[in-house]
C-alpha positions as CSV (number, residue, x, y, z in Angstrom):
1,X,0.0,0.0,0.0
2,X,1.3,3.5,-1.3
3,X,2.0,5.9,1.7
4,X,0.2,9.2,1.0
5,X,-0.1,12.7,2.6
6,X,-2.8,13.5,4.9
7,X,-4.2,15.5,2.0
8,X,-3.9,13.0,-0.8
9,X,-5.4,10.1,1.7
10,X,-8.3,12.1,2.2
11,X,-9.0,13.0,-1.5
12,X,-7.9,9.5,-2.4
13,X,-11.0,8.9,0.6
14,X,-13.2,10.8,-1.7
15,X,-13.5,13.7,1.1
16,X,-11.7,16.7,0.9
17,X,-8.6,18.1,3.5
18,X,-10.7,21.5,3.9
19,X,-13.4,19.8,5.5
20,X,-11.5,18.0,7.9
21,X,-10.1,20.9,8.7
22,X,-12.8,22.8,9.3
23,X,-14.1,20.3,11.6
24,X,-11.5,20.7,13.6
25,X,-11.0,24.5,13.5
26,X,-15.2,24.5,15.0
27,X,-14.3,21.5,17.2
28,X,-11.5,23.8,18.5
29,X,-14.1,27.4,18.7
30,X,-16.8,24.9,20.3
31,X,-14.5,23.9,23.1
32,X,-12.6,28.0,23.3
33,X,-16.1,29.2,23.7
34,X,-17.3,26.4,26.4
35,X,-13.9,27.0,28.5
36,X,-14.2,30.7,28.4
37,X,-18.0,30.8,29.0
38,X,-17.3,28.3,32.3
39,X,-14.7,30.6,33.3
40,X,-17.1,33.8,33.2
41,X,-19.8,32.0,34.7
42,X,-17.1,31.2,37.6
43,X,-16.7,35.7,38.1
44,X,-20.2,35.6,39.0
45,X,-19.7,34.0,42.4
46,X,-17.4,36.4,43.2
47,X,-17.0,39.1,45.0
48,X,-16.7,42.1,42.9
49,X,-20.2,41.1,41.5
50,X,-21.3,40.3,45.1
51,X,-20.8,44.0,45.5
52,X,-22.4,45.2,42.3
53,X,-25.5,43.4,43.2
54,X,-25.1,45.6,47.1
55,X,-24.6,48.8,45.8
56,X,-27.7,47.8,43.3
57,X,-29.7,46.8,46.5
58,X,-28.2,50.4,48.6
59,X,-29.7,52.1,46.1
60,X,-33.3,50.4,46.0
61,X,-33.2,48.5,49.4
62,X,-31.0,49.9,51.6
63,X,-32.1,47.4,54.6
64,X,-31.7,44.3,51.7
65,X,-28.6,45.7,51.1
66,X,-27.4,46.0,54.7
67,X,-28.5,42.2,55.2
68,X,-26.3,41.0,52.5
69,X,-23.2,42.9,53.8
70,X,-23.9,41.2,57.2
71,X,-24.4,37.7,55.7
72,X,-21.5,38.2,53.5
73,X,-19.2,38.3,56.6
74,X,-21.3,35.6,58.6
75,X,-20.2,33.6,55.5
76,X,-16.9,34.4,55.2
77,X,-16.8,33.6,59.1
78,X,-17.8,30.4,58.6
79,X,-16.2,29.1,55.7
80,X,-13.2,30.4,56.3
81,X,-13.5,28.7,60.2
82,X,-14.2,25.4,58.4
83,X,-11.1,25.8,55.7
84,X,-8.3,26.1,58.8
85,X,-10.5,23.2,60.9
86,X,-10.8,20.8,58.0
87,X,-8.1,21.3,55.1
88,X,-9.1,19.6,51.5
89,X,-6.6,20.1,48.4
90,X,-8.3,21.4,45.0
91,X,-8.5,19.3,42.5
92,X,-6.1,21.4,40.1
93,X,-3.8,21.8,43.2
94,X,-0.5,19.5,42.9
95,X,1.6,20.3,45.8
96,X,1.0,19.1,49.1
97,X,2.6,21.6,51.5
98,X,2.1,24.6,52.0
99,X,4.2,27.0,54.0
100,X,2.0,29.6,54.9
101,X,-1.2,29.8,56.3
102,X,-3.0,32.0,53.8
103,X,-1.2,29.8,50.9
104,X,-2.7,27.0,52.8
105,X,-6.5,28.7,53.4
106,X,-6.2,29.5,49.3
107,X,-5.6,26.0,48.3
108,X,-8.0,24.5,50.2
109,X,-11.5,23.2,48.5
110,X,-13.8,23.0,50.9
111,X,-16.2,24.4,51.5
112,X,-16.8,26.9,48.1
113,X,-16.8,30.5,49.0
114,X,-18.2,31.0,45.4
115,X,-21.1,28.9,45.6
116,X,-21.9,30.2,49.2
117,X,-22.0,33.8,47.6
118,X,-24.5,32.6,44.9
119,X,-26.1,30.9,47.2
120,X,-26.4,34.3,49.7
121,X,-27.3,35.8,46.4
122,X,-30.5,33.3,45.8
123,X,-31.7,34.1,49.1
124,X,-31.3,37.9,48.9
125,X,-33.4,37.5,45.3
126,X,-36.0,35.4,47.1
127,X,-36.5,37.4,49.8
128,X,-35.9,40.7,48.7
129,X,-37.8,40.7,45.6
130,X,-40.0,39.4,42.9
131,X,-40.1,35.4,42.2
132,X,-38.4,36.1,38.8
133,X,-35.1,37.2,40.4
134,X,-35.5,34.6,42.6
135,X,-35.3,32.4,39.6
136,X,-32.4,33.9,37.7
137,X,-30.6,33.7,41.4
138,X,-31.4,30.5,41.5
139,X,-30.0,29.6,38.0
140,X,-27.0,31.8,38.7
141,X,-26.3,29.9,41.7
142,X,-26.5,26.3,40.1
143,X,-24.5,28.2,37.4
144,X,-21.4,28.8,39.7
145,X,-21.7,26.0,41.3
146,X,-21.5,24.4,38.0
147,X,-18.8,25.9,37.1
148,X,-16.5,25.7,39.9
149,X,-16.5,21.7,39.5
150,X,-15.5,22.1,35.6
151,X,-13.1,24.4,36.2
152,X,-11.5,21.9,38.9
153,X,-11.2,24.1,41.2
154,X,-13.6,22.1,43.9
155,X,-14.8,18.8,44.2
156,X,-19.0,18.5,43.9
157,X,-19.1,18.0,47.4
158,X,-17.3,21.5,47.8
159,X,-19.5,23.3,46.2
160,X,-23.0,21.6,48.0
161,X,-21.9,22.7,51.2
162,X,-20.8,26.3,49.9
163,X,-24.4,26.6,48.7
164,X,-25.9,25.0,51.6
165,X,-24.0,27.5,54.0
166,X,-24.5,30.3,51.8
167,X,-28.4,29.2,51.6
168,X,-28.5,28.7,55.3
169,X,-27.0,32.1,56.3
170,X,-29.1,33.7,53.7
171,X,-32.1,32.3,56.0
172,X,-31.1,33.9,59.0
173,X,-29.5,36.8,57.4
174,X,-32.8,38.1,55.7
175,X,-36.0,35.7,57.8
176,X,-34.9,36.0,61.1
């Protein structure tokens, strides 16, 4: 059997090397635009929109607004509590020591600030204002969540309990 170019086996095929290629140039756009929309998705658990939304909220609900600053540290309390009590590597993480402290708190997984934040953001929605919001807050929050596990930056355990904190202080942060 003759040995021919990639080109000339895929005429000699009877398909042409500018399809193939073009397959894999929108195979390679599909998978750009997937990584860079995961990666977006992953800013909106954090905190500079966290304080977007509160200066939105100061400005309509000043109370609301005052609530989420209030959960926001209660959160940050917590979370921060459990990462120095109970110390999980991210997935994406490949050393295992760490000589500081805060390198140590930044490299650990559990529990998921960002998926706490969405999660005090779904509350402040569902509390604060129409059941639409409260929709779109909850997508937002599935969202990060989401997106934290394809980034590999938590495990899915990681970010349950960061949305299950951040749902829980949301409860007592705008019920109680």
């Amino acid at each position: 059997m003759a040995r021919y170019s990639r080109c000339q086996r895929e005429k000699v095929n009877g398909s042409d090397a500018f399809v193939s290629d073009m397959k894999i140039g929108l195979r390679f756009a599909a998978v750009t635009l997937y990584k860079n929309f995961v990666s977006d998705t992953s800013v909106l658990g954090g905190l500079p929109f966290y304080a977007i939304i509160a200066a939105y909220f100061a400005f309509t609900n000043a109370i609301l607004a005052f609530k989420m600053l209030y959960a926001l540290a209660a959160l940050f309390i917590v979370v921060y509590s459990l990462k120095l009590l109970y110390f999980k590597k991210r997935p994406d993480v490949r050393k295992s020591r760490f000589p500081s402290l805060l390198e140590r708190l930044e490299n650990s997984s559990f529990p998921s600030v960002h998926a706490g934040r969405a999660g005090l953001l779904y509350m402040a929605f569902f509390y604060g204002h129409a059941p639409v919001l409260s929709l779109m807050g909850l997508a937002l929050a599935a969202t990060v969540a989401a997106s934290r596990v394809a980034l590999k930056r938590h495990y899915p355990s990681d970010v349950a309990a960061g949305a299950v904190l951040g749902f829980i202080i949301g409860y007592f942060a705008f019920v109680v």
